[in-house]
N, C-alpha and C positions, 0 to 999 in steps of 0.2 A: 504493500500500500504506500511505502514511503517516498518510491516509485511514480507511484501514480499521482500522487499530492504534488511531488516536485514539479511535475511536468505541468503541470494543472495551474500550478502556483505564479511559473512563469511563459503563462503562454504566448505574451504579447511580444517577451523575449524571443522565445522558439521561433514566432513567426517572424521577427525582420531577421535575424538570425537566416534561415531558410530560405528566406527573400531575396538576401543580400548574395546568400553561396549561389542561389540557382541564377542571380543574372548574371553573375562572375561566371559561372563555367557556362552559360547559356553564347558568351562571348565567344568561347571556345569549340562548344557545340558546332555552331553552325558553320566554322570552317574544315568541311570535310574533304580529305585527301583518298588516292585510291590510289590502291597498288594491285600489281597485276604478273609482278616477275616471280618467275617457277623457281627460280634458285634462289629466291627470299626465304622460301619454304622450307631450306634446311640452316644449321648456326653456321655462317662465316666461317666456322676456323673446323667444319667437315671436311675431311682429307678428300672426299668429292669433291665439293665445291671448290678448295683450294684448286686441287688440279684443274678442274673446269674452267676457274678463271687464269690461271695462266697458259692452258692451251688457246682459250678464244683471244686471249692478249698477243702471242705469237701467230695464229694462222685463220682465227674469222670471229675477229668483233662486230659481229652482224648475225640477224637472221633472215631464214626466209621467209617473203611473201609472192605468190605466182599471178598473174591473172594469163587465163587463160584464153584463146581466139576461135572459136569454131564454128561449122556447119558449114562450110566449103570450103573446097579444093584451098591451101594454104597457098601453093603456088603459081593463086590469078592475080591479076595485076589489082585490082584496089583493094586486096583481102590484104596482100604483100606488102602496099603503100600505105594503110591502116596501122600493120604492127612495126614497122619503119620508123612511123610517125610518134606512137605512142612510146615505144624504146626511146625517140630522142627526147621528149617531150618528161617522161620520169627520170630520164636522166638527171635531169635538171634542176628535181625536186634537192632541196638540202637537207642533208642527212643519208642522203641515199648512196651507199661504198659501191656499187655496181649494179647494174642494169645488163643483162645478156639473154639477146632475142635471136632470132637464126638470121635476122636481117642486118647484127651486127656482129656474129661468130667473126673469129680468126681462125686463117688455116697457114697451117706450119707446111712449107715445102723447101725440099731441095737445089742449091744453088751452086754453081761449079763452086762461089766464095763461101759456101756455110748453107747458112737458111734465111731464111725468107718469112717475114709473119706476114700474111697479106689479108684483108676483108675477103671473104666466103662471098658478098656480095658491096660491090663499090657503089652501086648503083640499081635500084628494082627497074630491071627492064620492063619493055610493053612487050617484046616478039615474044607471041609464044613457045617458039622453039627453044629460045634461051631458057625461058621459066619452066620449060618439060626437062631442060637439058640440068639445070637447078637442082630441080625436085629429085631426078633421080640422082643428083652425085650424093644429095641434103639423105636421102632413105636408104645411101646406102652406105653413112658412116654410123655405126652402131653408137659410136659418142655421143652424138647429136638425138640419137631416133628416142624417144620415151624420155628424153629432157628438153627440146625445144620442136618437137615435131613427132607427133603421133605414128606409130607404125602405115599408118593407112593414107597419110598424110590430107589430113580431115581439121586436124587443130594442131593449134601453135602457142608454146608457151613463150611467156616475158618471165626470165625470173629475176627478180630484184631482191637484192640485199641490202638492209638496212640496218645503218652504223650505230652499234647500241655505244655510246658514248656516254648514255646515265641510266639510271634507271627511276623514270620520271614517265607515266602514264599520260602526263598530256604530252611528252614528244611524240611515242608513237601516234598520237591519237589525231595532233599537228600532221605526221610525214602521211600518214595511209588517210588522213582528209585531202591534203593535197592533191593525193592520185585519184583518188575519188572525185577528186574536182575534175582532173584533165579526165578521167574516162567522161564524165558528167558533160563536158566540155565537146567534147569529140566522140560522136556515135559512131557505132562500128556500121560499114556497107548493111545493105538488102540483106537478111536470112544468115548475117553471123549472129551468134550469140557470144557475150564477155561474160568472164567471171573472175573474183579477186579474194583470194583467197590468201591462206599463210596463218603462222605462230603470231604476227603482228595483228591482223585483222580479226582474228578470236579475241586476240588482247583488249582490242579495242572495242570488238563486240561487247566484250566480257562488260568494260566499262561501262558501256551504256545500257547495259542491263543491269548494270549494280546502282547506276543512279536511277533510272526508271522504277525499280525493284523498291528502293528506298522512297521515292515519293508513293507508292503506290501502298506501300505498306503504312504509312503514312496516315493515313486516311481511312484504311481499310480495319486495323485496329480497334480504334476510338467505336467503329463503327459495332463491329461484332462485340465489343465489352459494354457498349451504351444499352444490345439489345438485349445482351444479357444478365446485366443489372439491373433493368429495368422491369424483367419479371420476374426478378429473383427478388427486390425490394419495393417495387411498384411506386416509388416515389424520387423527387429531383434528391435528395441527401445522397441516396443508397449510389446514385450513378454521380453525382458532383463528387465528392469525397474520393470515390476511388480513383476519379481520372485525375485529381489533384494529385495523388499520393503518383500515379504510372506516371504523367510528365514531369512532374522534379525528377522521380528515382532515375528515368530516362535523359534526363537533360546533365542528370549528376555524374553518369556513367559513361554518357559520350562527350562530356567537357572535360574528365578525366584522362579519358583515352585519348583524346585530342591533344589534350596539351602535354601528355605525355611523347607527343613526336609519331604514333602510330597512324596508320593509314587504310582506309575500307577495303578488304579484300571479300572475294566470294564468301568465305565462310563467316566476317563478323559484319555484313550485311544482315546478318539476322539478330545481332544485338539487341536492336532497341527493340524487334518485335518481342523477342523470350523476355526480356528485362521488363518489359510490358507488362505482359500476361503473366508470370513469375510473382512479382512483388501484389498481384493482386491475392492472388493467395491468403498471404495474412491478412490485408485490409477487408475481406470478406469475412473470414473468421473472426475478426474485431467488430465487423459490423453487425453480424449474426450475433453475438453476445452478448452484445449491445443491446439489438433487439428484446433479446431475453430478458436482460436483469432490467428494461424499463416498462418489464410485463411485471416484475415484482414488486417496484419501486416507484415511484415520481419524483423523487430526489437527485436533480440531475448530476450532482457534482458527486451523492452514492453510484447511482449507475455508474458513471464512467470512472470510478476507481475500482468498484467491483469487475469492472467489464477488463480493464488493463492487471490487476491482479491475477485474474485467471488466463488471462494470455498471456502476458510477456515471456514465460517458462517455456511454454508450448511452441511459440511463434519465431523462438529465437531455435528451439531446438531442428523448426521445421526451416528455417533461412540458412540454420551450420550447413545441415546433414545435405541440402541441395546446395549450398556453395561446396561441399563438400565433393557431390555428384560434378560441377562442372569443374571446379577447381582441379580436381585429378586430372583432367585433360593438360592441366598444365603442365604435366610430364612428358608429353609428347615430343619427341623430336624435330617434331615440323614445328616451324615458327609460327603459322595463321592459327594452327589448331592451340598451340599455347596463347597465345595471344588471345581466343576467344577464350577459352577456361579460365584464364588468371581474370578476365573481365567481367565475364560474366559472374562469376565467386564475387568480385571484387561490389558490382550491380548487385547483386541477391541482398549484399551486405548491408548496403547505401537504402534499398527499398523497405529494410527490416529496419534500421532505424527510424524513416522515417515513415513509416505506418504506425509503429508505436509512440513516437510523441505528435506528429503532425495529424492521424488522424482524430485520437480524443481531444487536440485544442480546435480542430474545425469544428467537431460535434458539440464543445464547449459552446461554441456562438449559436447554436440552431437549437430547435426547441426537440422535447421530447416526440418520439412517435406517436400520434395519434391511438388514443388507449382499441376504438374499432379496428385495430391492426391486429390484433391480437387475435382474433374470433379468426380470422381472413388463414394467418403465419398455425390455427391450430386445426383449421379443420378443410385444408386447401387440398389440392388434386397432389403434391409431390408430399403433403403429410401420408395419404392414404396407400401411396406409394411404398412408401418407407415403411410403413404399418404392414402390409401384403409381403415386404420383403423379409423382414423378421419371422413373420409367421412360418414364412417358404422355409428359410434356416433352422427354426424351432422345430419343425414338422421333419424336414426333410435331407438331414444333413450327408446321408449317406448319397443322395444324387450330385448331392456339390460336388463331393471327393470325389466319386466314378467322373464326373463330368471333366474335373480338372485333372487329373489322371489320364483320360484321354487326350486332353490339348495337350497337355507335359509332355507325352510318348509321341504326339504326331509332330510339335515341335521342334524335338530333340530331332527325329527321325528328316525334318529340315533341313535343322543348321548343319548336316553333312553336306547337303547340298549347297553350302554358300560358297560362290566364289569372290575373290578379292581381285578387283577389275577398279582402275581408274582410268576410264577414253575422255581424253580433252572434247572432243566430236558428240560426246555426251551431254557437258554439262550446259549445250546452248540448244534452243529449240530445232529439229530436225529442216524445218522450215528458212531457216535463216541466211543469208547469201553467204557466210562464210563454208556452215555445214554444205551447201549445196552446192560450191565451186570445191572444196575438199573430196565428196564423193567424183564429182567430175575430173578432177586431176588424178585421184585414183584409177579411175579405170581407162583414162590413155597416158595419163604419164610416171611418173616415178612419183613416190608419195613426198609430201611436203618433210617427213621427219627424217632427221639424218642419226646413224648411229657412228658415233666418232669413233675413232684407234689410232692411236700414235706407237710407232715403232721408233726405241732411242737408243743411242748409245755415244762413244767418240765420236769426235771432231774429224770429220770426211769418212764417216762408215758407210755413206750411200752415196759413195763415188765406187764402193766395192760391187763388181757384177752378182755378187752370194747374197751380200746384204735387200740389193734390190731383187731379183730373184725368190727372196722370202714373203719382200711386198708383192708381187706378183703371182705367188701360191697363196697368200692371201687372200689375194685381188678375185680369183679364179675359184677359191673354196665360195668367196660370197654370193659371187654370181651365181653359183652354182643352188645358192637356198633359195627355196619360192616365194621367202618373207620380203629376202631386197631383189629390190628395182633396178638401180645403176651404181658403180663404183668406182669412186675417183680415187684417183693417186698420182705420187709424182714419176711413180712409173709408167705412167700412161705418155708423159709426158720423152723420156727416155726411149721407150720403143716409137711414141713418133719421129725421134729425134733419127733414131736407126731406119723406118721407112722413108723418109724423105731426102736421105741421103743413098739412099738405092732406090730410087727412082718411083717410089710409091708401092713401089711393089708389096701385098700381103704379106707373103713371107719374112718377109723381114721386119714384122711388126711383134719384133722380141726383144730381150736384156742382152745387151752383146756381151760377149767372155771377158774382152777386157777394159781393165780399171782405165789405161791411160786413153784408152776409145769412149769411154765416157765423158772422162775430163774433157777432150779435147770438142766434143759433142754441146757440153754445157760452155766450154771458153766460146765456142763459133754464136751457139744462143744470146751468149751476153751482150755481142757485139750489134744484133739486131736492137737492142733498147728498151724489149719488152721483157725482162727479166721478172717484173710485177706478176708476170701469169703464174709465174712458178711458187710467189711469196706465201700463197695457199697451202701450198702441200712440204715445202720445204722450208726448214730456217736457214738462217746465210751461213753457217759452218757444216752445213751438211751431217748434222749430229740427229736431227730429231725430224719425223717423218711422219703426215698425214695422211689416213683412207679414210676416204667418207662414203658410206654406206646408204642411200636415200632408200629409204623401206616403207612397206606397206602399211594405211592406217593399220592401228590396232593398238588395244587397251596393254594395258601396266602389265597382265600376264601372260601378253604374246612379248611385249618389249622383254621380259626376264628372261623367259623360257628362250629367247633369239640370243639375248649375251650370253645364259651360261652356257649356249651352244658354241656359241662364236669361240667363248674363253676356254672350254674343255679342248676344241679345235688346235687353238693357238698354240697355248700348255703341251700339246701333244705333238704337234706337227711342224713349229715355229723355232727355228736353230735359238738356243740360245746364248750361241756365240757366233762371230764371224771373224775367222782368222785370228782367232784367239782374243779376240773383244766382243765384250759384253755387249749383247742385245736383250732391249727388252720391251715388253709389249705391253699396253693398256686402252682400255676404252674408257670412255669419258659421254658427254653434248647431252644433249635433253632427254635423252630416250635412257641412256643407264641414270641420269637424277630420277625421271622415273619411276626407275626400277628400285632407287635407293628408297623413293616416298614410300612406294608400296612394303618394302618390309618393315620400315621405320613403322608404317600406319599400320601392320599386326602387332608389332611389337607392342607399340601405345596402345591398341584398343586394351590389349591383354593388361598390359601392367597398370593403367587408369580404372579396367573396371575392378582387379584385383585390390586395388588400393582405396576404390571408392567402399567396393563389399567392405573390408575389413571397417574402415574408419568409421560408419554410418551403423556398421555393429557397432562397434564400441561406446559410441555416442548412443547408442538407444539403448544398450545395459547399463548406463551411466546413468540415464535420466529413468531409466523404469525400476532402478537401484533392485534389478533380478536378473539373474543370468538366462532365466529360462524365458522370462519374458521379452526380454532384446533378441534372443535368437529365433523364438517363433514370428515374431513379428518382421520377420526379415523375409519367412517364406510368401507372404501376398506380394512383396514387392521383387523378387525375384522371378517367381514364374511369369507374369508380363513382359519380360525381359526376354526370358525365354522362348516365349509366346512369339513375340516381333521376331526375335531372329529366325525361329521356323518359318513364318508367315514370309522372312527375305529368302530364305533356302525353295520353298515352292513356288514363291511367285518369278524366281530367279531376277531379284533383286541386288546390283552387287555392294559389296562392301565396298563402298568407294570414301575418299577424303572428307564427304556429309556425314554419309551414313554411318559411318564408323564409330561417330560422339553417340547415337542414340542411347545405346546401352549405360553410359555414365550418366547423361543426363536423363533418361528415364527414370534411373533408378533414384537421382538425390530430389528430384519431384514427387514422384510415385508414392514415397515413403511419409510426406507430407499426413496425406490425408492418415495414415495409420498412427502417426504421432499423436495428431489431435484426436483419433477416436478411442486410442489408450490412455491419453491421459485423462481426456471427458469417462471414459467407463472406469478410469482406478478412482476418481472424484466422486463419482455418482455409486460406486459398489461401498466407497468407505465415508459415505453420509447416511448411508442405509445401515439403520441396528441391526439387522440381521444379515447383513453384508450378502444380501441375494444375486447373484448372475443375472437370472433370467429377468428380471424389472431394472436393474441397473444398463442393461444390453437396451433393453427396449428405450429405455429414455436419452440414452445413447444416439442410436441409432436414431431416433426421431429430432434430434437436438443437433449434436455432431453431424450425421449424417446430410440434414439439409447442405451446412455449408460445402461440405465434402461435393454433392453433387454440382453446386453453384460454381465452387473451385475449380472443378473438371471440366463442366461444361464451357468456363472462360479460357483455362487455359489449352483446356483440345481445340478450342478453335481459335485461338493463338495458333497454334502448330498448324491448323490446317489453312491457314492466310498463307503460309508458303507454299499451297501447293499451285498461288495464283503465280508465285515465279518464273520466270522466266527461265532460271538456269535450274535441268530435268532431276538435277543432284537434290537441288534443295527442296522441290516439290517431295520426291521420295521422301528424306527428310523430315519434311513436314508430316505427312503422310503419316508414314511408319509411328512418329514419336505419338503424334494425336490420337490413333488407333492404341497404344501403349497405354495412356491415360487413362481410354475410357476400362481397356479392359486392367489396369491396375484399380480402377475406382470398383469394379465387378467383385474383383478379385477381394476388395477391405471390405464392399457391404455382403458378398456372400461369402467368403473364404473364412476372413477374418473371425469374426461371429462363431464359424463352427470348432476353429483352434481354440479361442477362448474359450467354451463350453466342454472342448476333450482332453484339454490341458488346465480344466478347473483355475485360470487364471485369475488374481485377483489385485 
């Protein structure tokens, strides 16, 4: 009570106090940043990322983005004059490291003085002969066919790289508007069709689905918790008060995370909706009690000390135990997913404070409930409800257990079937021009993602014919798998070097025997000027060696299953010496980070919900000061858990970077309503002199129980606002956890009930 007087005493305090923080971080709120890079996602100083940033620092500080040209012949004269145009025209955009279209290829030949880099085409002819004569030399260099020219020669790609020089969401979002403009700009001929695709244009997609996401959410909220406090309380108090308490807790937690320097990525685009729906929780359970004790009382300043007496123990236990549930994510190895768990913990924390003093000095100023409220809150349609559901448990407990028994056994019988799959081509709607120029480039050209390997050792080891020779039984194992597409290397570059000094001949598009025919190979190259072609695949001492591997889409467990093939290959087949110097082999680029997310996100699911289970016991043997009672009370909120994961194993739902959190954050929400309905039933059994189960349950149930349903109902459709998303991840998401809710609330009014009665609990 001393508690409650305090708070009482200085309300006029509390309130500028709260006035004053919420305009301070409200400042901060509303300058929202987004981030959108894939190697954020693990810590700086991961001996991936390390490596990753000093290969893309040496051989491609860029990525790609393609747009593609089709639906006629590529080699007619305005289809040719089109991609000409558009090549010189992106050229030009700033930021952009290279632009290469088949209208501005170079070709390497033969010259009694050395070699020759000459343009493939200096000029798009009109004669058609020329452009037949074109098309067949263009279809029949295997380099070019399925990177700038479709086997059938039908479409034509531009592929552009763009110079990641920060990592700053509005540059790409500047460079691939820019190209957006000139395509916008410049319509393709009669019956071509464009498309623009790439790692940049998802990125940017992403972006503007995380602000649209955000306004929409926005709105969508307020809306679903006004309708449903509105017949859960039937008056302006029940719905004003609570959306007081969701926008400070909301404006508290992203003025924090703001001016802590963090930035909106996919995954904490759902903050302020759970931070939302979350902190409503207790303000309904305070507002429900509230109810009650001014069924007993007309003393308002009694009520609401009585009303904060019996919460604040409960309300704080149910704010640990789900900061607890997201906070465990804060273990995670990925950066976005720590970031949202230390926040959301951080948010649950900020809302529990302030529902316990912010909402009894609002109630302080408003008058008591109208005493006709009482007839309405005793003999209403979810009273009779509650009433039928007790009887059902009283009657019928043995149909609970068989029933839940079955869902256990067919769940479990699920989660075999879960696979762990993260497709970037996923998380945006199938509809969208990026997905829809991706599957396009799929199936005429070499896919957008590249799988990196660098081969290293001493200074000029690939000036040795063995060394290069390795890269080229490399070269030749890749080709060889149905996953990639095309494979570059700097020996590609070498055996041209050797065909165009024998007169183009095929044959001689091999590693020559010897080292000083090499040398002499790269010294004649230098002197042409373009030495830049080669700064891709080689560094300037000839120590350290790029292949790049463009492969087919495909999710997190095609990109694994493809490296440990790649790396079993290597390990087995790959000298690891030459000439008695060390070589050595690694892969690296987006597709093994990856592959590193994907085990990083089993590892974390496991050890977050391992850690959530344990702490969330300990804290509910703590507060029900019984061992037997914290542990039973753990079985309602686990089987839901269980539940969802099956329900992802049948409906082949993947565990992906979203989906992964449900199981932590299910369970530190879930456990909520069982908090409050054991502590209202150890309250209600030890007021009663005869300390009876069966009437202490019923009054329970009909008391507890309302808010329990009102709780659910807010926050399931909290979770199910995401499934209006845009990105497919966080619908699921949404989806799965809301479904989790209702049947964790299933699981406390009829589960619970029946353990208390066979576990004589008291």
């Amino acid at each position: 009570f001393r508690i409650a007087r305090f708070i009482l005493k200085y309300r006029f305090t509390t309130l500028i106090v709260v006035a004053g923080l919420t305009v301070l971080l409200l400042s901060q709120a509303v300058h929202l940043r987004f981030a959108q890079n894939l190697k954020n996602d693990l810590p700086k100083d991961d001996p991936e990322i390390v490596f990753f940033e000093k290969f893309h620092n040496q051989f491609s500080n860029s990525e790609l983005s393609v747009i593609t040209v089709s639906g006629r012949r590529v080699f007619h004269y305005d289809v040719l004059s089109y991609i000409d145009r558009l090549t010189r025209l992106i050229s030009g955009v700033h930021d952009i490291k290279d632009v290469v279209s088949i209208t501005n290829i170079y070709e390497i030949v033969g010259t009694p003085e050395g070699f020759e880099v000459k343009p493939f085409i200096e000029k798009v002819p009109k004669d058609t002969k020329k452009l037949k004569e074109l098309e067949r030399r263009a279809l029949r260099n295997p380099e070019w066919v399925r990177d700038l020219i479709s086997p059938d020669g039908t479409a034509a790609a531009i592929n552009i790289s763009i110079e990641l020089l920060r990592d700053d969401a509005t540059f790409r979002f500047r460079v691939v508007k820019d190209i957006e403009h000139i395509l916008k700009k410049n319509p393709p001929p009669e019956g071509v069709t464009v498309h623009f695709t790439g790692i940049s244009t998802f990125g940017v997609e992403a972006l503007k689905t995380m602000k649209r996401d955000m306004k929409e959410f926005a709105w969508l909220t307020p809306i679903i918790v006004i309708i449903t406090l509105f017949f859960a309380f039937r008056n302006l108090r029940g719905v004003v008060v609570p959306h007081a308490i969701l926008f400070t807790s909301v404006v508290w937690t992203l003025g924090v995370f703001m001016w802590r320097g963090n930035a909106i990525s996919m995954i904490t685009t759902m903050l302020p909706t759970l931070i939302g729906v979350i902190c409503l929780s207790d303000v309904i359970h305070i507002i429900t009690r509230y109810y009650e004790e001014s069924y007993k009382s007309r003393d308002k300043k009694q009520v609401l000390e009585n009303t904060l007496a019996h919460m604040i123990e409960p309300c704080f236990l149910t704010s640990s135990t789900t900061a607890v549930g997201f906070g465990s994510l804060a273990t995670s190895r990925l950066l976005q997913v720590k970031l949202f768990g230390y926040y959301s913990a951080l948010g649950i924390m900020i809302s529990y404070i302030l529902a316990i003093t912010l909402t009894p000095v609002i109630l302080s100023f408003l008058p008591l409930p109208r005493a006709g409220l009482r007839k309405r809150y005793q003999t209403g349609a979810l009273t009779k409800v509650l009433n039928s559901v007790e009887d059902f448990v009283e009657r019928d407990r043995f149909v609970v257990f068989t029933i839940t028994a079955i869902c256990v056994i067919a769940a479990i019988v699920g989660i075999t079937r879960i696979r762990v799959e993260t497709r970037i081509s996923e998380f945006l709607p199938q509809n969208s021009p990026s997905v829809v120029g991706l599957r396009f480039l799929c199936e005429k050209f070499a896919g957008v993602s590249s799988l990196e390997m660098t081969l290293s050792g001493p200074p000029e080891i690939f000036k040795e014919p063995e060394a290069l020779k390795a890269v080229s039984k490399l070269q030749d194992f890749l080709e060889s798998l149905p996953e990639v597409d095309k494979v570059y290397s700097f020996a590609n570059f070498v055996k041209k070097f050797n065909q165009a000094m024998h007169e183009g001949k095929e044959e001689f598009y091999t590693i020559p025997d010897s080292r000083d025919l090499i040398a002499q190979y790269l010294l004649l190259f230098s002197m042409t000027g373009r030495e830049d072609l080669l700064g891709a695949f080689i560094n300037y001492d000839y120590s350290w060696t790029r292949i790049s591997a463009r492969i087919k889409s495909m999710g997190s467990k095609g990109h694994l299953e493809l490296l440990r093939k790649v790396e079993a290959w290597a390990d087995k087949n790959l000298p690891k010496t030459v000439n008695g110097k060390k070589l050595e082999f690694r892969t690296t680029g987006i597709v093994k980070l990856y592959a590193v997310i994907t085990t990083a996100l089993i590892n974390s699911q496991l050890k977050s919900l391992g850690l959530a289970l344990v702490f969330i016991t300990i804290l509910m043997i703590i507060h029900m000061r019984s061992l037997k009672i914290g542990l039973v009370s753990m079985i309602p909120n686990v089987i839901p858990i269980i539940i969802t994961l099956g329900f992802m194993g049948w409906l082949d739902i993947a565990l992906n970077v979203a989906t992964v959190m449900i199981s932590c954050i299910a369970l530190g929400i879930a456990v909520d309503d069982t908090i409050h309905y054991l502590a209202r039933y150890k309250h209600e059994v030890r007021s009663d002199e005869d300390r009876q189960i069966i009437p202490a349950m019923r009054r329970t149930m009909l008391n507890t129980g309302r808010a329990m349903v009102y709780t659910t109902v807010v926050i399931a459709g909290g979770f199910f606002i995401l499934s209006f998303s845009s990105f497919l991840t966080n619908r699921a998401f949404g989806i799965l956890t809301g479904v989790t809710m209702i049947t964790a609330l299933l699981a406390d009014l009829l589960l619970l009930p029946v353990l208390v009665r066979v576990f004589k609990l008291r």
